[in-house]
N, CA, C and O atoms as CSV, one atom per row, in Angstrom:
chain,resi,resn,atom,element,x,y,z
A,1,UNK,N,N,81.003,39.883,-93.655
A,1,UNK,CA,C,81.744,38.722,-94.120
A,1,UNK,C,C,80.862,37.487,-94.023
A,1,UNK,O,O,79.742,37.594,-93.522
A,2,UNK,N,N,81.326,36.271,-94.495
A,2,UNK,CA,C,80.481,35.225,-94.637
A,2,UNK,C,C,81.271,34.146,-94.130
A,2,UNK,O,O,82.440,33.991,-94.486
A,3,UNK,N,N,80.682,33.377,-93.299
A,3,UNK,CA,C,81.411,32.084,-92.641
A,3,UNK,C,C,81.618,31.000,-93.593
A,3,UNK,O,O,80.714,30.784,-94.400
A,4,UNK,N,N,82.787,30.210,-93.621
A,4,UNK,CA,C,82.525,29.609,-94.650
A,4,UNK,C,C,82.347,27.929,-93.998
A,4,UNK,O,O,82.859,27.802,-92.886
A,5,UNK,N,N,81.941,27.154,-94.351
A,5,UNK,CA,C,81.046,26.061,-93.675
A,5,UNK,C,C,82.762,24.952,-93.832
A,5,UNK,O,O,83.316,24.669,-94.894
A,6,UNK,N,N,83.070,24.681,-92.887
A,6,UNK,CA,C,84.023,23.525,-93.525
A,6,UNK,C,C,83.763,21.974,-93.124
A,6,UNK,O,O,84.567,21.143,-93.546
A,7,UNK,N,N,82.545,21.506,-92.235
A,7,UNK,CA,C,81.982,20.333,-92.732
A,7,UNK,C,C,80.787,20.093,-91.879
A,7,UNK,O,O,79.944,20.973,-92.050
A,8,UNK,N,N,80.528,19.411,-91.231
A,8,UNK,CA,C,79.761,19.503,-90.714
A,8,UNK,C,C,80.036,17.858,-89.056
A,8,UNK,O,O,81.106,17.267,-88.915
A,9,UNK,N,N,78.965,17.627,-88.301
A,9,UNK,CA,C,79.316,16.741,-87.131
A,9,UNK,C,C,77.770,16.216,-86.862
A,9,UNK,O,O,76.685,16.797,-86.890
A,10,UNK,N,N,78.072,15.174,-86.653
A,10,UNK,CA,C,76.105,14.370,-87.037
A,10,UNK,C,C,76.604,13.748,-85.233
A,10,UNK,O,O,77.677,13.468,-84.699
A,11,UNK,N,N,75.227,13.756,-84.811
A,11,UNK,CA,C,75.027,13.126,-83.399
A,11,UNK,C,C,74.895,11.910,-83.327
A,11,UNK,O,O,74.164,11.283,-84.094
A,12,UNK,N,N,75.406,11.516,-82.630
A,12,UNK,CA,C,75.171,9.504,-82.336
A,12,UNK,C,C,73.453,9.609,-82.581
A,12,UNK,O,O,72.485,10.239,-82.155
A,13,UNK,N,N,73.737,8.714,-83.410
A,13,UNK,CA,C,71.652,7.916,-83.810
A,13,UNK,C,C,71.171,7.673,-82.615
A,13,UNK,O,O,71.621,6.877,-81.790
A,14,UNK,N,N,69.715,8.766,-82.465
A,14,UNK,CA,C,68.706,8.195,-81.264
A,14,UNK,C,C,69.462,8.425,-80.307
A,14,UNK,O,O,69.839,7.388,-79.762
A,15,UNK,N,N,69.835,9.319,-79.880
A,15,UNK,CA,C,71.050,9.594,-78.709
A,15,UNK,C,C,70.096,11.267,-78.062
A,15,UNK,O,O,70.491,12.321,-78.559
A,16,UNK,N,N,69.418,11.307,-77.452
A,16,UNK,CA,C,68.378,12.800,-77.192
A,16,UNK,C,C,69.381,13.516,-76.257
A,16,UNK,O,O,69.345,14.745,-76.312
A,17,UNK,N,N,70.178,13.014,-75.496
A,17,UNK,CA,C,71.369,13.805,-74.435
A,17,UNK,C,C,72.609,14.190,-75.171
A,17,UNK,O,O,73.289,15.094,-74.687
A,18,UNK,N,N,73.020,13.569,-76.375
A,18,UNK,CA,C,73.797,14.170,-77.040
A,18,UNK,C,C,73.481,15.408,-78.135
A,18,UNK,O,O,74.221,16.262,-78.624
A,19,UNK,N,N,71.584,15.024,-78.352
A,19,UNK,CA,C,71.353,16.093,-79.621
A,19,UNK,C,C,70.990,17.354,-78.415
A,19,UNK,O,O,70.658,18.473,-78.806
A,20,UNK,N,N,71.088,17.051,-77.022
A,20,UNK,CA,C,70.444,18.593,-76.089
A,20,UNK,C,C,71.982,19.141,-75.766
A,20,UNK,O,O,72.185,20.349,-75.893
A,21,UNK,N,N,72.746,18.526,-75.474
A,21,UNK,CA,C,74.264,18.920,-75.474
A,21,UNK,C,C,74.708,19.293,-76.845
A,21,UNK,O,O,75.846,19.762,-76.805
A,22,UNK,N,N,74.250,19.253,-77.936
A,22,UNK,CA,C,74.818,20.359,-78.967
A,22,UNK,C,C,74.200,21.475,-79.281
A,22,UNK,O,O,74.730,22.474,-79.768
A,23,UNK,N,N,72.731,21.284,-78.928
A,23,UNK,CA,C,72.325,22.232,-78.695
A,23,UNK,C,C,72.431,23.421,-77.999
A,23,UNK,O,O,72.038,24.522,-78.385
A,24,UNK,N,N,72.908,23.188,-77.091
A,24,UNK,CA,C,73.415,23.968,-75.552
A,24,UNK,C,C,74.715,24.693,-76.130
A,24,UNK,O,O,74.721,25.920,-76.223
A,25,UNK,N,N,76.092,23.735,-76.617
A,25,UNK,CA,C,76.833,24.021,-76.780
A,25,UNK,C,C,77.012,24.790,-78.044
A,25,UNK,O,O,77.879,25.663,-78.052
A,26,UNK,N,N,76.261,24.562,-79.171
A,26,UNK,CA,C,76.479,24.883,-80.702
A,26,UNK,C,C,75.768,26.058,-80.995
A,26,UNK,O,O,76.262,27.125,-81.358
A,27,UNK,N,N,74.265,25.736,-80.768
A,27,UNK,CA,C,72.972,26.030,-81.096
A,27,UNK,C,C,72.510,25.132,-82.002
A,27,UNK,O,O,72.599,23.905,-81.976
A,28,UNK,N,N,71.854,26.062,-83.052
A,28,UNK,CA,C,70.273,25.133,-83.969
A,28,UNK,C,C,70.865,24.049,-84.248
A,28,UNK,O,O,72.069,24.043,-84.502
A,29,UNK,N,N,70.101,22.914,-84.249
A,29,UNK,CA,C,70.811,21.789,-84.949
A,29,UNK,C,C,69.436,21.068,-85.853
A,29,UNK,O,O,68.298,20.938,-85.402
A,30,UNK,N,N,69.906,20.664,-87.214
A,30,UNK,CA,C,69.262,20.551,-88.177
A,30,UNK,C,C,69.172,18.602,-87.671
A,30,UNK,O,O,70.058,17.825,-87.313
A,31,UNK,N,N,67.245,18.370,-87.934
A,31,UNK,CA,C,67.010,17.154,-87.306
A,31,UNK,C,C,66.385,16.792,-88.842
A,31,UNK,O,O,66.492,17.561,-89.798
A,32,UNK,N,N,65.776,15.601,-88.887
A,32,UNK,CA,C,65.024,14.888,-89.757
A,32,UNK,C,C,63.664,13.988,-88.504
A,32,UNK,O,O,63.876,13.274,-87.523
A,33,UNK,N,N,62.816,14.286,-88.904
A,33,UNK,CA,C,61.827,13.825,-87.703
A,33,UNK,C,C,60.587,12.846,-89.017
A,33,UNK,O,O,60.449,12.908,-90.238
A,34,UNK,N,N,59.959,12.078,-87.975
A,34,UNK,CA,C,58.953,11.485,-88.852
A,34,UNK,C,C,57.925,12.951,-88.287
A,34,UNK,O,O,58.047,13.600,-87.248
A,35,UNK,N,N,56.954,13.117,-89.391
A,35,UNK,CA,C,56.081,14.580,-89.639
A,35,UNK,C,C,54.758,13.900,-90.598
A,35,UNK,O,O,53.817,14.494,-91.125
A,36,UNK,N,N,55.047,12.622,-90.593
A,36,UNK,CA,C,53.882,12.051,-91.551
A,36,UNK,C,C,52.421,11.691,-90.522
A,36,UNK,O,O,51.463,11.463,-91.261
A,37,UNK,N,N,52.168,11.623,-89.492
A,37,UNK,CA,C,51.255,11.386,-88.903
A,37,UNK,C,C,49.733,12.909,-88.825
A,37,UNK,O,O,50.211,13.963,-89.244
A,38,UNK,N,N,48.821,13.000,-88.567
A,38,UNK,CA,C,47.531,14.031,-89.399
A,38,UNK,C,C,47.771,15.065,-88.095
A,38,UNK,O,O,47.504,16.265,-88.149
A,39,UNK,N,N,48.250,14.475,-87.067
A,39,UNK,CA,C,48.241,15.443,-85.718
A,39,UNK,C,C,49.452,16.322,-85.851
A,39,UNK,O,O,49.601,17.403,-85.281
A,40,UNK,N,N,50.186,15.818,-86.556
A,40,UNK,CA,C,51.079,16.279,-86.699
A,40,UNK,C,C,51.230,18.166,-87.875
A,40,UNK,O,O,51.957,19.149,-87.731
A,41,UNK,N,N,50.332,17.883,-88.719
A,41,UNK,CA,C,49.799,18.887,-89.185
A,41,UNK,C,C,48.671,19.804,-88.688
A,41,UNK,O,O,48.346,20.941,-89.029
A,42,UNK,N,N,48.113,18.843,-87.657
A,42,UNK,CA,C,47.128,20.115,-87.290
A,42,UNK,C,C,47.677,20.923,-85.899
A,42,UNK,O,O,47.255,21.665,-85.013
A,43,UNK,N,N,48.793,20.315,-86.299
A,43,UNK,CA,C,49.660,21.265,-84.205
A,43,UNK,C,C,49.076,22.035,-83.923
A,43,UNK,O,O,48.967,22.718,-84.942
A,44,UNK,N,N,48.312,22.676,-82.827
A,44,UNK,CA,C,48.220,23.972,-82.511
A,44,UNK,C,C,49.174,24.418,-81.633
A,44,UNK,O,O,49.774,25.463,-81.888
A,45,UNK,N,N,49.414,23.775,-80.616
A,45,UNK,CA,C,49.859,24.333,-79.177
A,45,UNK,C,C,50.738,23.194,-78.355
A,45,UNK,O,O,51.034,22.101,-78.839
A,46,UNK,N,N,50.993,23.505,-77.428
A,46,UNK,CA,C,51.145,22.514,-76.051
A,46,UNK,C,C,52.771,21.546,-76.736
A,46,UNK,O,O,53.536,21.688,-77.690
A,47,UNK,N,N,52.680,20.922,-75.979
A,47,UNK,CA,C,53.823,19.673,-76.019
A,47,UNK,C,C,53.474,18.405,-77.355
A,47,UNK,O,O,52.735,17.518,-76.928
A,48,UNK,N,N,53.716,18.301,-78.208
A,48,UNK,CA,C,53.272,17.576,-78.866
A,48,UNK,C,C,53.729,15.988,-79.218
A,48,UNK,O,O,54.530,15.522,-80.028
A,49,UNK,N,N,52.834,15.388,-78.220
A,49,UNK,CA,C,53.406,13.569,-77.823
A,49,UNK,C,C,52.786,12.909,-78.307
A,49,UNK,O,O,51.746,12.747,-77.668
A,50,UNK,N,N,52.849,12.168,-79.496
A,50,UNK,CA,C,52.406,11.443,-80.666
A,50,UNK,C,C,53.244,10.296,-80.388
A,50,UNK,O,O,54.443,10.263,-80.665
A,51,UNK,N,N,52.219,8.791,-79.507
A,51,UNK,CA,C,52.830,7.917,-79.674
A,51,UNK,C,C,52.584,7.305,-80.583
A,51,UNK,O,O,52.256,6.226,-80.090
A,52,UNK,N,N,52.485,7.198,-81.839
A,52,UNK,CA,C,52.355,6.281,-83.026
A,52,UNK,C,C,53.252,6.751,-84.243
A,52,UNK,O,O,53.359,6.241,-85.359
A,53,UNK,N,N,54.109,8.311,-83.497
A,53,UNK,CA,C,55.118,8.410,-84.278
A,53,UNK,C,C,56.485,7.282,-84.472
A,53,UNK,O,O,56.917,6.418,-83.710
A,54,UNK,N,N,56.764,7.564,-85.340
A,54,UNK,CA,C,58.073,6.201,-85.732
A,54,UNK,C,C,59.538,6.474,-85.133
A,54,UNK,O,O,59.985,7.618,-85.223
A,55,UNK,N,N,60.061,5.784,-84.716
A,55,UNK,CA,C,61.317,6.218,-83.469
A,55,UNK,C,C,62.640,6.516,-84.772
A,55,UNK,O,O,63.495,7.377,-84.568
A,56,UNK,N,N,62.628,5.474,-86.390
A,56,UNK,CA,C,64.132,5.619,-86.785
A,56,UNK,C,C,63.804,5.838,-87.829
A,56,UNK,O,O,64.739,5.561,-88.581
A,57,UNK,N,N,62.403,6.440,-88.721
A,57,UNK,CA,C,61.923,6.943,-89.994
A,57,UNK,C,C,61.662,8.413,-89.818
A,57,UNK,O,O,61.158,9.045,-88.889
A,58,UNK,N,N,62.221,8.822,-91.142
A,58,UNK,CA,C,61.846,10.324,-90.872
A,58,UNK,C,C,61.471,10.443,-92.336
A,58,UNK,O,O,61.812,9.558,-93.122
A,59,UNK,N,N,60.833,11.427,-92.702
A,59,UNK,CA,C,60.103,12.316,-93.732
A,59,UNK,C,C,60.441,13.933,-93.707
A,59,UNK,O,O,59.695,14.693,-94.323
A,60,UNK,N,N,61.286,14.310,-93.168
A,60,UNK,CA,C,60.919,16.025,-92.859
A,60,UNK,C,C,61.836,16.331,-91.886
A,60,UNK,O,O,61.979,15.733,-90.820
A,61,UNK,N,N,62.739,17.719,-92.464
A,61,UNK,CA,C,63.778,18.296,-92.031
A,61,UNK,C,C,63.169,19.344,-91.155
A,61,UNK,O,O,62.045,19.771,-91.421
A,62,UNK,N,N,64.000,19.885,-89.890
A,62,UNK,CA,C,63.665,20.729,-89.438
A,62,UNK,C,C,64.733,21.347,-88.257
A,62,UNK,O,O,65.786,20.711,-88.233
A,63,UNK,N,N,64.687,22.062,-87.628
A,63,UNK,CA,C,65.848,22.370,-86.865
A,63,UNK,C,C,65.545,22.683,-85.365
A,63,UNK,O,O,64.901,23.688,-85.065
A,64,UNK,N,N,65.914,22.002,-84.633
A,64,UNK,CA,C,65.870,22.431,-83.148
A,64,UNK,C,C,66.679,23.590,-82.345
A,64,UNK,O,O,67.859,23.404,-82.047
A,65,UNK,N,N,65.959,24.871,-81.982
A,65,UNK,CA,C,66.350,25.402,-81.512
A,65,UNK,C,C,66.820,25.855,-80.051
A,65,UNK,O,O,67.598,26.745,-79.708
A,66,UNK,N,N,66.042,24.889,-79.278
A,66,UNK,CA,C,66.226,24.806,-78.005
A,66,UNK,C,C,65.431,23.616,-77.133
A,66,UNK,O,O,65.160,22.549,-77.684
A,67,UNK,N,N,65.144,23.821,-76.006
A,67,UNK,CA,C,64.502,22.703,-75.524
A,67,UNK,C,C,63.980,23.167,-74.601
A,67,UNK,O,O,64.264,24.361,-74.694
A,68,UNK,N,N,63.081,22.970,-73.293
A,68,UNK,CA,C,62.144,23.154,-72.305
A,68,UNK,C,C,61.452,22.198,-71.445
A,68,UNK,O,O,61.421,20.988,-71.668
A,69,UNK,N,N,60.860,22.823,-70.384
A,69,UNK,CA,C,59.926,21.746,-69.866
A,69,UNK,C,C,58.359,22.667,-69.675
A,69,UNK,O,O,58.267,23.824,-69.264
A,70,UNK,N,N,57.450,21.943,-70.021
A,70,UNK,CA,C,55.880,22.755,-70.093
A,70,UNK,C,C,55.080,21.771,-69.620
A,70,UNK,O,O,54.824,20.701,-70.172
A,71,UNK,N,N,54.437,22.448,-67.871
A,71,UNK,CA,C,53.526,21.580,-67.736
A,71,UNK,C,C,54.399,19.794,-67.135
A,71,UNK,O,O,54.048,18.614,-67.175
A,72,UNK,N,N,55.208,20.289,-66.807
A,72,UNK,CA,C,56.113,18.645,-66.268
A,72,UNK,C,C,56.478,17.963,-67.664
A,72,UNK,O,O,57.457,17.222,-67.749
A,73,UNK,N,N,55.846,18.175,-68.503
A,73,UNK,CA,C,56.611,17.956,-69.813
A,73,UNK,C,C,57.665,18.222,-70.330
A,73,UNK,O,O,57.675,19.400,-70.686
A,74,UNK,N,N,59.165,17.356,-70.694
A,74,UNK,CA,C,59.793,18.009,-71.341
A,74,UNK,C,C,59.919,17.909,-72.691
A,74,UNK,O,O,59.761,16.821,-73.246
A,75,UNK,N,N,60.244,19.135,-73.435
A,75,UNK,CA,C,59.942,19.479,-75.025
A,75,UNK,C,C,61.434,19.960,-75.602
A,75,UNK,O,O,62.297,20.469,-74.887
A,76,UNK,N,N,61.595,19.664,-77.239
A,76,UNK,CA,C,62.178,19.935,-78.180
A,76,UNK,C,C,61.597,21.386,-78.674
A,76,UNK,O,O,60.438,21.299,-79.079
A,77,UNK,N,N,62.096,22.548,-78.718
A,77,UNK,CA,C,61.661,23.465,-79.726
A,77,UNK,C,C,62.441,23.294,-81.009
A,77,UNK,O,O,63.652,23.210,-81.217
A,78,UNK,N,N,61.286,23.264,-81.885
A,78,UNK,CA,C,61.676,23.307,-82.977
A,78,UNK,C,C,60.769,23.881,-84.001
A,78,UNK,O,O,59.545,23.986,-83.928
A,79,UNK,N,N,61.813,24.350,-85.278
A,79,UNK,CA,C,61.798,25.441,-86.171
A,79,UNK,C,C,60.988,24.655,-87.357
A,79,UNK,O,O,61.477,23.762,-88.049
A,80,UNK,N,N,59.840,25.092,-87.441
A,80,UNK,CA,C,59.543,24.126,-88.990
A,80,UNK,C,C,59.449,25.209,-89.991
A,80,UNK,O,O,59.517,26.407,-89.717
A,81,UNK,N,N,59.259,24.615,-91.380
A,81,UNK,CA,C,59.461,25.301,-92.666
A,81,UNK,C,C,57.678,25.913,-92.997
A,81,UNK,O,O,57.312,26.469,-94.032
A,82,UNK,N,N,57.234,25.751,-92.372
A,82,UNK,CA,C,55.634,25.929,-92.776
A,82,UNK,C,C,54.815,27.266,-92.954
A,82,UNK,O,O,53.658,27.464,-93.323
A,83,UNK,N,N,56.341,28.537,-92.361
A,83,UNK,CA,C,55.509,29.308,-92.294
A,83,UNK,C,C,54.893,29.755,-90.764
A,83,UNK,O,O,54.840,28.838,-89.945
A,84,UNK,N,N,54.383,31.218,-90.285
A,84,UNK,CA,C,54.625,31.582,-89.208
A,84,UNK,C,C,52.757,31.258,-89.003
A,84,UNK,O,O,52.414,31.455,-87.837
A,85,UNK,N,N,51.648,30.835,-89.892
A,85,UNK,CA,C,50.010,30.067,-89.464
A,85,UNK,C,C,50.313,29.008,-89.342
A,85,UNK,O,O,49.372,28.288,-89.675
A,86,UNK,N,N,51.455,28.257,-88.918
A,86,UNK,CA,C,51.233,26.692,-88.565
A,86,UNK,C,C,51.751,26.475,-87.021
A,86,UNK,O,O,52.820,27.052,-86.819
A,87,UNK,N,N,51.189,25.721,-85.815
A,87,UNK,CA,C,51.566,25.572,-84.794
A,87,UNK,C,C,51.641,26.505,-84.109
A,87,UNK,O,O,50.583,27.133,-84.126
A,88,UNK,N,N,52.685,27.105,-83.240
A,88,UNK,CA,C,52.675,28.133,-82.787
A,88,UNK,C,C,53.862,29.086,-83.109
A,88,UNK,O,O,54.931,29.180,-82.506
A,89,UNK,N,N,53.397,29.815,-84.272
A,89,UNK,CA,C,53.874,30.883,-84.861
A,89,UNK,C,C,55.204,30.482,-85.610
A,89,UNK,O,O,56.259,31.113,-85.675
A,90,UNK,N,N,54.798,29.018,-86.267
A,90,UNK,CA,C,56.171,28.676,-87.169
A,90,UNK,C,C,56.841,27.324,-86.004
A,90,UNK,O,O,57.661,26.529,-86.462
A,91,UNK,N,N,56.473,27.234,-84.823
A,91,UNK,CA,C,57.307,26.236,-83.697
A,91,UNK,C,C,56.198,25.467,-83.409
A,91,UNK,O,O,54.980,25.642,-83.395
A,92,UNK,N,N,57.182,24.315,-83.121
A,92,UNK,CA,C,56.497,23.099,-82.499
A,92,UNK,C,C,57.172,22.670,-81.026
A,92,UNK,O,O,58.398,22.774,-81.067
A,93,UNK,N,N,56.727,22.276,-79.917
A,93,UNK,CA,C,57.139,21.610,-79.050
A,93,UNK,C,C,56.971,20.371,-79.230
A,93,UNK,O,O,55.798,20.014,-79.338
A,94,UNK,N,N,58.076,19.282,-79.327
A,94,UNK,CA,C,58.099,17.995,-79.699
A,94,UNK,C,C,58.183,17.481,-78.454
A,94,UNK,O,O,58.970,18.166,-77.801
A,95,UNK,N,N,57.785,16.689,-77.896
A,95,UNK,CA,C,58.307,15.580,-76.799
A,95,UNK,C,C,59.913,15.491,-76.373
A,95,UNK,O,O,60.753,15.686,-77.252
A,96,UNK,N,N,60.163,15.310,-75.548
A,96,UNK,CA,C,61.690,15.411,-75.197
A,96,UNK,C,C,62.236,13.951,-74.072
A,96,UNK,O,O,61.570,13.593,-73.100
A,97,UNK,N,N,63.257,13.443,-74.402
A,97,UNK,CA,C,63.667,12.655,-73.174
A,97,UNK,C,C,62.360,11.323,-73.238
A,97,UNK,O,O,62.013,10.865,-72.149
A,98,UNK,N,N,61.790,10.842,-74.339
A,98,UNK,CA,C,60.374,10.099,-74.807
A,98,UNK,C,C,60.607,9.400,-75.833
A,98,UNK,O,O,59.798,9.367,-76.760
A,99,UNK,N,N,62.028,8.555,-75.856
A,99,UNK,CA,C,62.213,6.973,-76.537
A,99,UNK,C,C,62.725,7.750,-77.904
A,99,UNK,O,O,62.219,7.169,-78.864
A,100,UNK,N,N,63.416,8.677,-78.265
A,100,UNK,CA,C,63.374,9.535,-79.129
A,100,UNK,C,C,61.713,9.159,-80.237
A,100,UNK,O,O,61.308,8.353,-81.075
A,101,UNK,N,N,61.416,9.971,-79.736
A,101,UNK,CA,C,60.147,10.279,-80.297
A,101,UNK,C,C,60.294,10.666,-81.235
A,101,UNK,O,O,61.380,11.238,-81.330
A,102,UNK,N,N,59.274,10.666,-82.756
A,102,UNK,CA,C,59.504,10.991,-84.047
A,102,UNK,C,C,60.561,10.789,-84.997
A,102,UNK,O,O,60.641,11.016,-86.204
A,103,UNK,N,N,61.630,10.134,-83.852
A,103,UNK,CA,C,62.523,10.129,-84.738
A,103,UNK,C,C,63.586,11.546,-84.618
A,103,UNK,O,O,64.180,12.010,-85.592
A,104,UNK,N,N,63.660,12.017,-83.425
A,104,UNK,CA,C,63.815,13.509,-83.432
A,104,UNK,C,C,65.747,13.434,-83.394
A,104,UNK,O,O,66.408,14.380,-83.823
A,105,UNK,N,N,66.255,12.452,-82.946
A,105,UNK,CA,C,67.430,12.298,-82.447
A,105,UNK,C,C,68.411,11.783,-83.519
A,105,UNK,O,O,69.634,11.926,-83.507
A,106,UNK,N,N,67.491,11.019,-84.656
A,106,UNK,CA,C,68.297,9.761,-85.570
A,106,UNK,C,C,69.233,10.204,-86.319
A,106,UNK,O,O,70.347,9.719,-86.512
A,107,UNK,N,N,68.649,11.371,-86.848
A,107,UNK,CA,C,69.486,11.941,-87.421
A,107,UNK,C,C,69.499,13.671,-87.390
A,107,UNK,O,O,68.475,14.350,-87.466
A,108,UNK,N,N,70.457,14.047,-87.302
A,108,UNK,CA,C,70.608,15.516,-86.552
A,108,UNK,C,C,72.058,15.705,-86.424
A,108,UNK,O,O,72.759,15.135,-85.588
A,109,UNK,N,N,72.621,16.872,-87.653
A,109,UNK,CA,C,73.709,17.171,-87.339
A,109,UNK,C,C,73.663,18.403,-87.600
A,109,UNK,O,O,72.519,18.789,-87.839
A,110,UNK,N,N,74.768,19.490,-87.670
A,110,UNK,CA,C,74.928,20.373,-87.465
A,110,UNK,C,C,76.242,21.097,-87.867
A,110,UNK,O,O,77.180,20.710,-87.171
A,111,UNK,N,N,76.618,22.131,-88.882
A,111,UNK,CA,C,78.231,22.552,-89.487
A,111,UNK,C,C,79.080,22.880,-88.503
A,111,UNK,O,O,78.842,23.044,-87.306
A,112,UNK,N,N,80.071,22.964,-89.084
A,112,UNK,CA,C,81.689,23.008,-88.369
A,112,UNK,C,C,81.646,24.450,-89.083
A,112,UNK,O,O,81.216,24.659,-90.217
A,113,UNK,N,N,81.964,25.022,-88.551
A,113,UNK,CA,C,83.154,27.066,-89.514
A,113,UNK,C,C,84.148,26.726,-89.532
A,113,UNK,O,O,85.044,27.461,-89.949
């Protein structure tokens, strides 16, 4: 059978404790992040803390699947569209709990069934 979507619930703007509490509670939740910066394409690994990313501009959809801490760092996992040769194996660790970083929080919602 197929769920059928009946709307959807967007997180308070720039709010990172409300987008880790739907996470927790929901799962994936679909973000819009700024993705325009060059480090940003060459991700390999690790926690990825780009302060010259933009806190309320975004360029690029993507979905957070969970969250972590690496290294005293805490991180966003998230799902990008790029394909399983980019970052680490399709994921990025974004910065977490870090002024919403990228823009990771601004906008991010997620469907209702």
């Amino acid at each position: 059978s197929v769920a059928a979507i009946t709307g959807y619930v967007e997180t308070p703007v720039g709010d990172e404790i409300a987008l880790e509490e739907a996470v927790q509670s929901v799962g994936p939740v679909t973000v819009c992040i700024d993705a325009g910066q060059s480090s940003f394409g060459s991700y390999g690994g690790g926690v990825y803390d780009e302060p010259n990313c933009e806190t309320y501009y975004s360029n690029h959809a993507v979905t957070v699947v969970g969250f972590g801490t690496e290294g005293g760092k805490d991180y966003w996992l998230v799902k990008n569209s790029w394909g399983e040769g980019w970052g680490e194996a399709g994921y990025i660790k974004m910065s977490r709990n870090n002024k919403n970083q990228c823009a990771i929080a601004t906008y991010a919602c997620y469907p209702t069934l």
